[in-house]
NUVO-202490 format. One line per 4 residues: number of its first residue (from 1); for each residue x, y, z of C-alpha. Coordinates in nm, 2 decimals, always signed. Example, Ala and Ser with C-alpha at 12.3 -4.5 7.8 and 13.67 -1.06 7.14 Angstrom:
<rs>
1> +1.23:-0.45:+0.78 | +1.37:-0.11:+0.71
</rs>
This chain:
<rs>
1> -1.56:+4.22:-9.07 | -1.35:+4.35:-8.80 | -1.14:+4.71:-8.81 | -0.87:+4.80:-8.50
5> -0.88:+5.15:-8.39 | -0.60:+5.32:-8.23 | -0.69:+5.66:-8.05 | -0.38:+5.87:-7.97
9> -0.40:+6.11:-7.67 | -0.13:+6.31:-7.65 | -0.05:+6.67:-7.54 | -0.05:+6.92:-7.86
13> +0.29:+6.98:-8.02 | +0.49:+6.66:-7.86 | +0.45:+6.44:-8.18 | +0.44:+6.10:-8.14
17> +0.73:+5.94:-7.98 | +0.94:+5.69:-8.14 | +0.89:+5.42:-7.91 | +0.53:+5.48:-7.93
21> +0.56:+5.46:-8.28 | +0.69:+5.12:-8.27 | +0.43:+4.98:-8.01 | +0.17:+5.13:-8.27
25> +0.31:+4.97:-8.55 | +0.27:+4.66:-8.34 | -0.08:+4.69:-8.30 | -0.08:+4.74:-8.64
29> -0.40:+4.97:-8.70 | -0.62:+4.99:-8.99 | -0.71:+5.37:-8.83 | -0.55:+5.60:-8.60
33> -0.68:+5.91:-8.49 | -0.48:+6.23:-8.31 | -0.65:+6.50:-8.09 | -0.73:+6.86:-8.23
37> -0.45:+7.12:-8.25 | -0.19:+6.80:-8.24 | +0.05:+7.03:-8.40 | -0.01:+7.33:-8.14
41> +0.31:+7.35:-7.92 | +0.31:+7.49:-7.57 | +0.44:+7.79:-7.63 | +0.19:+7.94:-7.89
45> +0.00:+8.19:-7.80 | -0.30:+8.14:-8.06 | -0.35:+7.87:-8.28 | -0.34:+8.09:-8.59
49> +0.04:+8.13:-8.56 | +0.08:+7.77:-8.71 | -0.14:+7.88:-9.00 | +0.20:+7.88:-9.17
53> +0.30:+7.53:-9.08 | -0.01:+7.36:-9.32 | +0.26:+7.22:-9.56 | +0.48:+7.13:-9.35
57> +0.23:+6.90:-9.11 | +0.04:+6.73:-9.40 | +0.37:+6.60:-9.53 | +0.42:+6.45:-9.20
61> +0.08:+6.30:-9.19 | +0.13:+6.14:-9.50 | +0.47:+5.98:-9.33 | +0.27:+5.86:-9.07
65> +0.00:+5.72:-9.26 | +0.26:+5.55:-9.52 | +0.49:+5.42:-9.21 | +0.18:+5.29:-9.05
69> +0.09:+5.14:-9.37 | -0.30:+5.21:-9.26 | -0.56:+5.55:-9.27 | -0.48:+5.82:-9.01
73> -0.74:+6.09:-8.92 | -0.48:+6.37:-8.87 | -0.68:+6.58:-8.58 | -0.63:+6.95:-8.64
77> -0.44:+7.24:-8.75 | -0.53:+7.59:-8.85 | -0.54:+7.58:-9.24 | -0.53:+7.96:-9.44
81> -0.78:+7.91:-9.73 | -0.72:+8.25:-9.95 | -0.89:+8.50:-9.68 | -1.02:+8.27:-9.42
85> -0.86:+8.05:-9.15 | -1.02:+7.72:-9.05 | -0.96:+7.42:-8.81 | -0.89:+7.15:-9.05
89> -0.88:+6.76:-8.99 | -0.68:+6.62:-9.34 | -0.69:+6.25:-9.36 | -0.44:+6.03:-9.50
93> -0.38:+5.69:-9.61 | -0.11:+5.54:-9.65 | +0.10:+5.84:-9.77 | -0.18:+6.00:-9.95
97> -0.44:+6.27:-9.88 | -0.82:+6.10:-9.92 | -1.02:+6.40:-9.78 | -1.06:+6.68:-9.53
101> -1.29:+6.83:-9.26 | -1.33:+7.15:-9.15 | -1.50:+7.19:-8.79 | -1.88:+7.36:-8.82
105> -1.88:+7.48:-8.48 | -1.57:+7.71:-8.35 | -1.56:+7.74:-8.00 | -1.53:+7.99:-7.74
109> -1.19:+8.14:-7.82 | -1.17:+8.00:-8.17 | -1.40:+8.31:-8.33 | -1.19:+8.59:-8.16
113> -0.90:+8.49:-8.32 | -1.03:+8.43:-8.70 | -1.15:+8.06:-8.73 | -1.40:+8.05:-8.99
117> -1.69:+7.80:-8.93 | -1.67:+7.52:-9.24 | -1.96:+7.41:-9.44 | -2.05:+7.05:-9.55
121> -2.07:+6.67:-9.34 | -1.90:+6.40:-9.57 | -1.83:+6.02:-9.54 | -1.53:+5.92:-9.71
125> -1.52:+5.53:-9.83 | -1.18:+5.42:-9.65 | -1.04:+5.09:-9.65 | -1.41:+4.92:-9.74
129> -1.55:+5.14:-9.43 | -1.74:+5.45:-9.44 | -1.57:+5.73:-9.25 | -1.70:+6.04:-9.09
133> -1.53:+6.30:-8.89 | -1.62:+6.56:-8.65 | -1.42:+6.81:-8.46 | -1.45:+6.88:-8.04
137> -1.73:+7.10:-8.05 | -1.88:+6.99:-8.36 | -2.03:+6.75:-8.13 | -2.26:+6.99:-7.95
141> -2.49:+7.12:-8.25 | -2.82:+7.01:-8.16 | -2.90:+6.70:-8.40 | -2.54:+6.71:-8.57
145> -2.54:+6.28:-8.50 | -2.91:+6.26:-8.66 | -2.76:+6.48:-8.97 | -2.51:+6.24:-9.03
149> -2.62:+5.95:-8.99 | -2.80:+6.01:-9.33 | -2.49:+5.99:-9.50 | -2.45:+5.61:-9.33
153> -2.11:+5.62:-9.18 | -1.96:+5.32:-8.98 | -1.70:+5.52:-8.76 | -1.73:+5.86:-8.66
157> -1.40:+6.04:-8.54 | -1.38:+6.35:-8.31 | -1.09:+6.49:-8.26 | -1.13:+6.68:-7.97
161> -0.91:+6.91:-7.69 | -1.16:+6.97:-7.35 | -1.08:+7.20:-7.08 | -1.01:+7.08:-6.71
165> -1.27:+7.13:-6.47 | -1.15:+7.20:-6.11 | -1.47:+7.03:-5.93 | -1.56:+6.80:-6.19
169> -1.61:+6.44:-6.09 | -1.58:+6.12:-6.23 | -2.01:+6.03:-6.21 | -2.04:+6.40:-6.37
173> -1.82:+6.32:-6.69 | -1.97:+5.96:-6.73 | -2.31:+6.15:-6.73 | -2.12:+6.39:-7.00
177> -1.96:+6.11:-7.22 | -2.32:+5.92:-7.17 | -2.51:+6.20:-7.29 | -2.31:+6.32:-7.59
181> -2.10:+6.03:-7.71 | -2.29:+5.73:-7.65 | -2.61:+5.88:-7.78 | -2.43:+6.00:-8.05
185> -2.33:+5.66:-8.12 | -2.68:+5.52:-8.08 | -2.83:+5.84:-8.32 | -2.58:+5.82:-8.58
189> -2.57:+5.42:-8.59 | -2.19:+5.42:-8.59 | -1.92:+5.35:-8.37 | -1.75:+5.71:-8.22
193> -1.38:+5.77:-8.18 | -1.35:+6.05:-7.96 | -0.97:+6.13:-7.92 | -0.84:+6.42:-7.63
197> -0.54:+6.62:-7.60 | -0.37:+6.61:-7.27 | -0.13:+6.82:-7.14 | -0.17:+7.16:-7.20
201> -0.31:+7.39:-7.49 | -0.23:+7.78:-7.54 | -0.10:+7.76:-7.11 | -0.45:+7.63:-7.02
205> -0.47:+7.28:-6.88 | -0.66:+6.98:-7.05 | -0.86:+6.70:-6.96 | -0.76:+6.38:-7.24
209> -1.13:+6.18:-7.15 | -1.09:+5.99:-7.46 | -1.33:+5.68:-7.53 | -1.45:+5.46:-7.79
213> -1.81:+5.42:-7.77 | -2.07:+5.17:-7.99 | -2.44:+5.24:-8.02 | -2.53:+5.02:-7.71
217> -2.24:+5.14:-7.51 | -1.88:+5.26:-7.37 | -1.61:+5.00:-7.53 | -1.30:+5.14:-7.41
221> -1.20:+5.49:-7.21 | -0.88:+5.65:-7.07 | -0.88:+5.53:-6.74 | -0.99:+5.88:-6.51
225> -0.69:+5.87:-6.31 | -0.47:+5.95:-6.61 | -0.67:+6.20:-6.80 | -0.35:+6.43:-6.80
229> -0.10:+6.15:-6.98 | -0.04:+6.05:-7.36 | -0.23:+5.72:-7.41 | -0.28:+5.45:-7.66
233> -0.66:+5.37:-7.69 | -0.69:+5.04:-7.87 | -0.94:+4.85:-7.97 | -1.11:+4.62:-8.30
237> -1.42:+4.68:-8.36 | -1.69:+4.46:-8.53 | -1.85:+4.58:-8.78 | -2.09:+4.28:-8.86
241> -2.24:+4.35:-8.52 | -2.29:+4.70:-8.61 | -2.50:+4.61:-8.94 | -2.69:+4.38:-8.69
245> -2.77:+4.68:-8.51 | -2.93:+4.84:-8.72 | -3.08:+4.58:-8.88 | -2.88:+4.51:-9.19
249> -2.80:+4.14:-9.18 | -3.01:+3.86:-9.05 | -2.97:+3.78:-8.66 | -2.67:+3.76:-8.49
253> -2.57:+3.47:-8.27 | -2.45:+3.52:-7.88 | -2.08:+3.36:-8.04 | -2.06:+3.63:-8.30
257> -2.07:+3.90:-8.01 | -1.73:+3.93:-7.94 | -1.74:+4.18:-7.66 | -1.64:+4.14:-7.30
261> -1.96:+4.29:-7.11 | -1.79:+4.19:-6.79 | -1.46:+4.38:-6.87 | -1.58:+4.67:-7.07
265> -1.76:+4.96:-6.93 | -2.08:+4.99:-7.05 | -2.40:+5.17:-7.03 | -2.71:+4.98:-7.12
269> -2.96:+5.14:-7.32
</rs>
């Protein structure tokens, strides 16, 4: 069983334009995902000023999702629950609303201006494949991949926005991506969507590093020299050889491994 994957990077507030619409209706998806605060334009100064807009972006969701005729994981946006604000993923399928997320861990500026930590993991049954979703920093609770990989997803989503570093370099964000996404693949037993915003958010610039990793390794990234544009991350991934991972159907055959090791990068276990 086989699902494509289509990771949008794209810098918050710019939408999705409508020629990429069309090459994405191409691909045609079973899942997309967009990067946190997708609906944050440039010229906000904090991310609660769109608290307002909740309505308003959901109902676009749900036109992307029925357009796309497939699930779409709908990043983030600050969402006003009675006396709290929180930074919400909704997910819709095909013009409907199927669940929510609300991130666990806000980050650095996120507290000072209101966002309310959420509560409670979930995997949502989507499309015959069990769906998870965390949120940027989400990612960096010690043992959050252990916690839920006891509720058996298949694909984890993170939406994510990540800061540009000056002297970064590429070997240091390998060893970064390595050491949180990978092993977060291998620890949860599902394949991880990480999708970046590029561009940049509240007039601070961003780094879009996003990747699709497996248990046993990178399957596709943004290439590093374009971290700052809008991409379209595609690829299918196998599900069969992720039950064979961890042991859920007898043993796979070389032939049923349909992976390019030569073209992919990859980091063995």
């Amino acid at each position: 069983m086989q699902r494509k994957v289509i990771s949008y990077q794209q810098a918050p507030g710019e939408g999705i334009p409508e020629d990429d619409l069309e090459i994405i209706q191409k691909e045609n998806p079973d899942f997309m995902c967009l990067p946190e605060y997708f609906f944050v334009g440039e010229n906000v100064n904090t991310p609660i000023e769109t608290a307002e807009q909740t309505a308003q972006n959901k109902e676009w969701l749900a036109d992307l999702s029925r357009r796309l005729d497939c699930v779409v994981i709908g990043g983030s946006m600050v969402e006003k629950v009675q006396d709290k604000l929180h930074n919400t993923c909704f997910i819709y399928s095909k013009g409907a609303e199927v669940g929510f997320y609300r991130k666990r861990n806000p980050f650095g500026r996120e507290a000072t201006f209101g966002i309310s930590p959420g509560k409670d993991l979930q995997v949502l049954e989507l499309d015959g494949v069990r769906v998870g979703v965390l949120i940027c920093a989400d990612v960096l609770i010690p043992g959050i991949f252990k916690e839920m990989r006891a509720f058996k997803p298949q694909i984890i989503f993170c939406p994510t926005t990540s800061p540009f570093r000056e002297d970064d370099t590429v070997e240091a964000k390998k060893e970064r991506d390595l050491k949180i996404f990978v092993t977060g693949a291998h620890e949860s037993c599902a394949y991880v969507v990480k999708t970046c915003a590029a561009g940049n958010l509240m007039n601070r610039r961003l780094q879009g590093r996003s990747l699709i990793a497996a248990p046993w390794g990178v399957i596709r990234r943004v290439d590093f020299a374009r971290e700052d544009k809008k991409q379209i991350l595609t690829a299918t991934l196998n599900l069969r050889m992720l039950k064979n991972w961890r042991g859920e159907v007898p043993e796979m055959t070389p032939a049923d491994w349909e992976f390019d090791f030569e073209r992919k990068d990859r980091y063995p276990q």
